[in-house]
C-alpha positions in Angstrom: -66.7 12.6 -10.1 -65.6 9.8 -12.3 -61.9 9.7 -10.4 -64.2 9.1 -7.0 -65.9 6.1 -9.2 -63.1 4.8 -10.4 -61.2 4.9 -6.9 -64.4 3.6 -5.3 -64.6 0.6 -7.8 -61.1 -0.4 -6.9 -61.8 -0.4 -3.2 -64.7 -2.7 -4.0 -62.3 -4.6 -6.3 -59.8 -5.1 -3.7 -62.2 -6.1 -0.6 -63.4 -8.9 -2.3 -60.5 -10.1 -3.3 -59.7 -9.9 0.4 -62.9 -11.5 1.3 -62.3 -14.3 -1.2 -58.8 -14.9 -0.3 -60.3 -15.9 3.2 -63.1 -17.7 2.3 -60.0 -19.5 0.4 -58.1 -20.1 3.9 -61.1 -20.5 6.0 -62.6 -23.2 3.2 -59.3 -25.0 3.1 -58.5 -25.6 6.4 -62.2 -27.1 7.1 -61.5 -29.5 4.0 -58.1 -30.9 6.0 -60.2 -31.4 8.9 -62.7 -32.9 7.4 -60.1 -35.3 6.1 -58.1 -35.7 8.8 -61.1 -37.3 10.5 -62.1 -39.5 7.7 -58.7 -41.0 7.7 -58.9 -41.3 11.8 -62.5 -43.1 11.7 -61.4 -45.1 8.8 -58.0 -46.0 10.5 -55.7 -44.8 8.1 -53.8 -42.4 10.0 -50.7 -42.9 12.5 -50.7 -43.0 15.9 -48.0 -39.9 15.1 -50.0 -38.2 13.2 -53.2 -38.1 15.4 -50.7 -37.1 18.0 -49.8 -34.1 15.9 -52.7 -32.8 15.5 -53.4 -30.2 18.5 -50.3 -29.6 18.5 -50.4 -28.4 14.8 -53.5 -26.5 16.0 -51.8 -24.4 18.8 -48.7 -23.5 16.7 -50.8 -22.2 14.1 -52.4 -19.9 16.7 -48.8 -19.0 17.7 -48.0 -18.2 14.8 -50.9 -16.5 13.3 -50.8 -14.6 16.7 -47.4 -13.3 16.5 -47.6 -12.0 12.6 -50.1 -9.5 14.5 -47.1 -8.1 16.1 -43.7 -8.7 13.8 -46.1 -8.4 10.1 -48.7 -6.8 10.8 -47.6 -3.9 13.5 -43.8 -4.1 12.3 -42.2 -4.6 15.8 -40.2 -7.6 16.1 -40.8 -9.6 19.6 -38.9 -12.5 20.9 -41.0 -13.2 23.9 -44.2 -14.4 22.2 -43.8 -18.0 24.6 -44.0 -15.5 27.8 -47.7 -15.1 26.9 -48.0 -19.0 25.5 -46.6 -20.0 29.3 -49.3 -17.5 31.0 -52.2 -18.4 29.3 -50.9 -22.2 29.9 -50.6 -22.3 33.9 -53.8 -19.8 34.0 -56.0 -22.2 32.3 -54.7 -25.3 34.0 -54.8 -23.6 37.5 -58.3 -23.2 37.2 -59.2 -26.6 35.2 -57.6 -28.3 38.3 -59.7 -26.1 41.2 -62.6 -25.9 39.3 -62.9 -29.5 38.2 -65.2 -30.8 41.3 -67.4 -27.7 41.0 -68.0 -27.3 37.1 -69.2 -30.6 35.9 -69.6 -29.5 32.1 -66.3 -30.0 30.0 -67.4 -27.9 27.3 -68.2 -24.6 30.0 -65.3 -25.5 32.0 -62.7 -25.9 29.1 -64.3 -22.6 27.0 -64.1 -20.6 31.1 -60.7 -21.6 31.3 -60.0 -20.5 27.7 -61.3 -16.5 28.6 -59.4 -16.7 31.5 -55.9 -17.8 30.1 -56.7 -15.3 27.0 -57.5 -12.7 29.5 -54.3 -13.2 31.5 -52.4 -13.0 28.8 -53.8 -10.0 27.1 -53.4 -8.2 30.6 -49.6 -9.2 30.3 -49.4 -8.2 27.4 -51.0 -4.6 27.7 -48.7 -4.0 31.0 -45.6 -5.2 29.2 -46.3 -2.9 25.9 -46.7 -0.5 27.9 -43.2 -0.4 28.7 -41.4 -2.3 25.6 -43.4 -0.4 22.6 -41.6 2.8 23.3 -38.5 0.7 22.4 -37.7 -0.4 18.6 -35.9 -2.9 16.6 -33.1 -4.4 18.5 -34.1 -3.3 21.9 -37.5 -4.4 21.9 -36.6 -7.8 20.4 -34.0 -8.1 23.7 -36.4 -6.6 26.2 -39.2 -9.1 25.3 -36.6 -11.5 24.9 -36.2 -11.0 28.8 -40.2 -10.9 29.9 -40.2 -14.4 28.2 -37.1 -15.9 30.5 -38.6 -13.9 33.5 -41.9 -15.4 33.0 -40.1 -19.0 32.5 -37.8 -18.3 35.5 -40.4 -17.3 38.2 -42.9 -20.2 37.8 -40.1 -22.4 37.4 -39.7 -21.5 41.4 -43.5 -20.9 42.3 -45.7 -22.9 44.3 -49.2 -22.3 44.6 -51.4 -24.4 47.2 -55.4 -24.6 47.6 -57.3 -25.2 51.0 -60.3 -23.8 52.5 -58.2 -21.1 53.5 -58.1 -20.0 49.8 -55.0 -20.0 47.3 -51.3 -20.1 49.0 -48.2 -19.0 47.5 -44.2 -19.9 48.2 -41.0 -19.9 46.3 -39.5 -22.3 48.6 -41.3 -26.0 48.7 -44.1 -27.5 49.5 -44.1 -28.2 53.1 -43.7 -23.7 53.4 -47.5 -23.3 51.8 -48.8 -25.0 55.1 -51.8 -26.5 53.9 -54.6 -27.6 55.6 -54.9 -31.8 55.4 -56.6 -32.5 52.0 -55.1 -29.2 50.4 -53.7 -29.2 46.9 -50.9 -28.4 45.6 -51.1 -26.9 42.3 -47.8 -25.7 41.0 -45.2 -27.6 41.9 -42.5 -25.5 41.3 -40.2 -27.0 38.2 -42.6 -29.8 38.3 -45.2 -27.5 36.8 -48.7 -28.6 36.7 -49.9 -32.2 36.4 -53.4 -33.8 36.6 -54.8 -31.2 34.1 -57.7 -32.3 32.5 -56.9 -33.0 28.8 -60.3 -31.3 27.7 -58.4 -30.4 24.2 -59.6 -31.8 21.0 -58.5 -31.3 17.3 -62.2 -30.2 17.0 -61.3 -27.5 19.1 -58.2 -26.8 17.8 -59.6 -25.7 14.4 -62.2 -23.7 15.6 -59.9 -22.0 17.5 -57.7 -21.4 14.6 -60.4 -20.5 12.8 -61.3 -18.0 14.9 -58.1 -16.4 15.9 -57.5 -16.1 11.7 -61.3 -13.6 12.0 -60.2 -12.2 14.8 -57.0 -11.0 13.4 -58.9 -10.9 9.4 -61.1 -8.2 10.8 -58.6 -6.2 13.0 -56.6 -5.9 9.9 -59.6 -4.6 7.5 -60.7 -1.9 10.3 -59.8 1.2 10.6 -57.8 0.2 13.3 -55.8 -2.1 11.2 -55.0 0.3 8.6 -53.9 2.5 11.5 -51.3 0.0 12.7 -50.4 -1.3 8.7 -49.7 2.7 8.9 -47.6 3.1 12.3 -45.8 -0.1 10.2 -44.7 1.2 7.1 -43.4 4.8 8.4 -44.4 5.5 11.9 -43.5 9.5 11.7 -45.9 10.0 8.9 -48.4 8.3 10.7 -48.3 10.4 13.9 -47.9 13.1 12.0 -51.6 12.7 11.1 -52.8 11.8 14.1 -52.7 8.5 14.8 -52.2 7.4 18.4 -48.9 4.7 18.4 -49.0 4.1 21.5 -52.8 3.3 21.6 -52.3 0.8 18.5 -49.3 -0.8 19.0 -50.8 -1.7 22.4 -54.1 -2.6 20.9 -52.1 -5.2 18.5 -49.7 -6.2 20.8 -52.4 -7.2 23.4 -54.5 -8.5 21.2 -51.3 -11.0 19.6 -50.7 -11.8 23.4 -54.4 -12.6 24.2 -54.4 -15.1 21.2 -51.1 -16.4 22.3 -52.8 -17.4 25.8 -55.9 -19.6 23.8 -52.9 -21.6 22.4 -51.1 -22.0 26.0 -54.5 -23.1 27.3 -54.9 -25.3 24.3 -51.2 -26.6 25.0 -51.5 -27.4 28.8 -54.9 -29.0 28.1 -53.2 -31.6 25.6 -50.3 -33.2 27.9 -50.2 -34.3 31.6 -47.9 -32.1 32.9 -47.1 -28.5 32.0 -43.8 -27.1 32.5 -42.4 -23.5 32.6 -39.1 -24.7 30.9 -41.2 -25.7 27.8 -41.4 -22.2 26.8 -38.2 -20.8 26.8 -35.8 -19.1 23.9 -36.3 -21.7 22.1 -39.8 -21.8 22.0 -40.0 -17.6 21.1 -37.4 -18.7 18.1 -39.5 -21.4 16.7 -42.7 -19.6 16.2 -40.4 -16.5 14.8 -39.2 -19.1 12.2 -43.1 -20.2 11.4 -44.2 -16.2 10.8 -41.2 -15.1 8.8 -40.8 -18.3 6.5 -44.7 -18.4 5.9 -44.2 -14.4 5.2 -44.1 -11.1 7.0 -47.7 -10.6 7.3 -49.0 -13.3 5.7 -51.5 -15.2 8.1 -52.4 -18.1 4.9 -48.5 -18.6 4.7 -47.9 -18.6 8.6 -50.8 -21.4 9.2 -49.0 -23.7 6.3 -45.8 -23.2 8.1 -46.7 -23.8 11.3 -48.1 -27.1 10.3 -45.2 -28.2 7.4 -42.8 -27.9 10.7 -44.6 -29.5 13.1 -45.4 -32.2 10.9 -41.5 -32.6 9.6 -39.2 -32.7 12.4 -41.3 -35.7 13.8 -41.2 -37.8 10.8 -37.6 -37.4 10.0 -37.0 -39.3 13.7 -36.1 -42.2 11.5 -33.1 -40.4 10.2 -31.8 -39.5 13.5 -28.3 -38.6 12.6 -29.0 -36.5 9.9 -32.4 -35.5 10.9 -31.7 -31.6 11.6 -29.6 -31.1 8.7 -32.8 -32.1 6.2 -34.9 -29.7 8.8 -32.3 -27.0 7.9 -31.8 -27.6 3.9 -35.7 -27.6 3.8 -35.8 -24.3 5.6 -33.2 -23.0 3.5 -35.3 -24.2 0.8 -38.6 -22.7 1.8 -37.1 -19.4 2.3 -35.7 -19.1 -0.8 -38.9 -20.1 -2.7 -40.8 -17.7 -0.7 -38.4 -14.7 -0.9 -36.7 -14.9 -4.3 -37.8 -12.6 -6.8 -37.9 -15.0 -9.4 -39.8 -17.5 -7.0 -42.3 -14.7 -6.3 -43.0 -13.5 -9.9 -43.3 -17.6 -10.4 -45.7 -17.9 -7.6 -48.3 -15.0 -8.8 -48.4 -16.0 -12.2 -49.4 -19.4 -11.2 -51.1 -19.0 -8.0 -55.0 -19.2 -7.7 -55.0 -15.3 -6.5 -52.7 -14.5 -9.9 -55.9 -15.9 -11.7 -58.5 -14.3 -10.1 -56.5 -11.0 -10.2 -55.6 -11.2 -13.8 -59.5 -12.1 -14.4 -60.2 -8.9 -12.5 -58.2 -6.4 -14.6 -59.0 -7.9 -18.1 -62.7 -7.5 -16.9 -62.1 -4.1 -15.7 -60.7 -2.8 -19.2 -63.5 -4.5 -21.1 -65.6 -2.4 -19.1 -63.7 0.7 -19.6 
């Protein structure tokens, strides 16, 4: 009876210090908003910066979306932009068609939102599917693919709208045969242009903050600790009955679904959207956000996200030896984040490292 108190106590222990880590995360990021917009009403930020700031919001997203999949679940994926592009050209298709019928922004942009995050997390069901049976370096190359195929077939699409109803081609324009006063949508490698730029840095951050509860909660259910299990050592876990197939799909959905908010967030920000915006490249960069913020770490990936959307831009100045400083502060980052010495340095100074050692001298004053 006392071991089931003591283990009990410990479980209580450790959700709070879960729930105060993300009333931490949740508290902090609402403070930089809240000074990011004192410094734009005052008038003390850059034109740059105030550029930055969606953009620092969808990354985020991007990034907190994809630890789902490569810290959370364990599987490492390389197509994460496949879903970003999906979401993207599904929420500005129906901005454009729908922006003479739905007069309300707010309904319009928050429609177009579900829709590009429903998109997505279809894609991303059909694809795992397929790629989750796969592991390691074949899944990384495989989703690798779905993100060039994605890029590579709207990169040729165009998609036309008449009273007739929605056209398709994959040759020009001229071969939709539109009625007079038709639109074309998607223009092929032009992408989409025209789309309403309902996006906001308002919006941004509640977005983040609600992808960050989204993914919070997924990870404290039961389903979460199913997937944290399938992680760690996926034999043991089917050996007692866990489904992997139903929760790898379950997170990788979910990671694509997220991933679609910040295309729709993305092609909502920028007159034109274009497919070759989220190639390889694209896949790599958000990679580079989860695993230097760490594996699994959302707090860390948010930070990240921001530190190197922030840098690259301001280093422009510099623009001979602007990548190398991008590198050596990479190099930097990883190492402070990753070496053991930098880690035990961390926890013993870190806000958490107080709390937690609070915690235990409590706990054997009690005992």
């Amino acid at each position: 009876m006392k071991a089931q108190l003591v283990k009990m106590k410990s479980q209580v222990q450790k959700l709070n210090r879960s729930t105060r880590s993300n009333v931490i995360t949740i508290g902090v990021i609402v403070i930089a908003y809240t000074i990011c917009m004192s410094m734009i009403k005052a008038g003390n930020m850059s034109n740059l910066l105030q550029n930055l700031l969606v953009a620092m919001c969808y990354y985020a997203i991007m990034a907190v979306s994809l630890n789902l999949t490569v810290g959370i679940l364990g599987q490492l994926s390389l197509g994460h932009a496949g879903f970003m592009c999906i979401g993207a050209f599904t929420g500005a298709f129906f901005s454009k068609i729908m922006v003479g019928t739905i007069d309300n922004v707010l309904i319009r942009f928050t429609l177009a939102i579900l829709i590009g995050a429903a998109m997505a997390g279809l894609f991303g069901v059909l694809i795992g599917i397929v790629v989750l049976r796969l592991r390691g370096d074949y899944l990384a190359i495989v989703t690798l693919a779905f993100g060039e195929i994605i890029k590579n077939v709207l990169n040729v699409l165009y998609i036309g709208y008449d009273s007739r109803g929605i056209h398709f081609s994959v040759n020009d324009t001229a071969s939709l045969n539109l009625e007079e006063g038709g639109m074309v949508i998607i223009k092929g490698a032009q992408g989409i242009s025209g789309t309403p730029r309902n996006s906001t840095f308002t919006i941004g951050v509640i977005l983040l903050i609600l992808t960050y509860l989204v993914i919070v909660n997924l990870i404290n259910s039961r389903s979460g600790r199913a997937i944290m299990a399938i992680r760690d050592n996926h034999i043991a876990a089917e050996s007692i009955g866990i489904d992997i197939t139903k929760y790898k799909i379950l997170a990788f959905s979910i990671s694509a679904a997220l991933a679609g908010v910040a295309g729709v967030l993305y092609s909502h920000n920028i007159a034109t959207v274009q497919s070759t915006k989220f190639g390889y490249n694209t896949s790599i960069l958000i990679l580079v956000f989860v695993v230097l913020g760490g594996m699994g770490n959302l707090r860390g990936s948010i930070i990240a996200a921001i530190l190197l959307t922030v840098l690259p831009e301001y280093l422009r100045f510099m623009r001979d030896y602007r990548m190398l400083i991008y590198a050596i502060v990479l190099i930097v980052m990883m190492i402070f984040n990753w070496a053991p010495a930098c880690v035990n340095w961390r926890k013993k100074h870190s806000l958490k490292g107080f709390i937690d050692n609070k915690i235990r001298k409590k706990a054997k004053e009690e005992a």
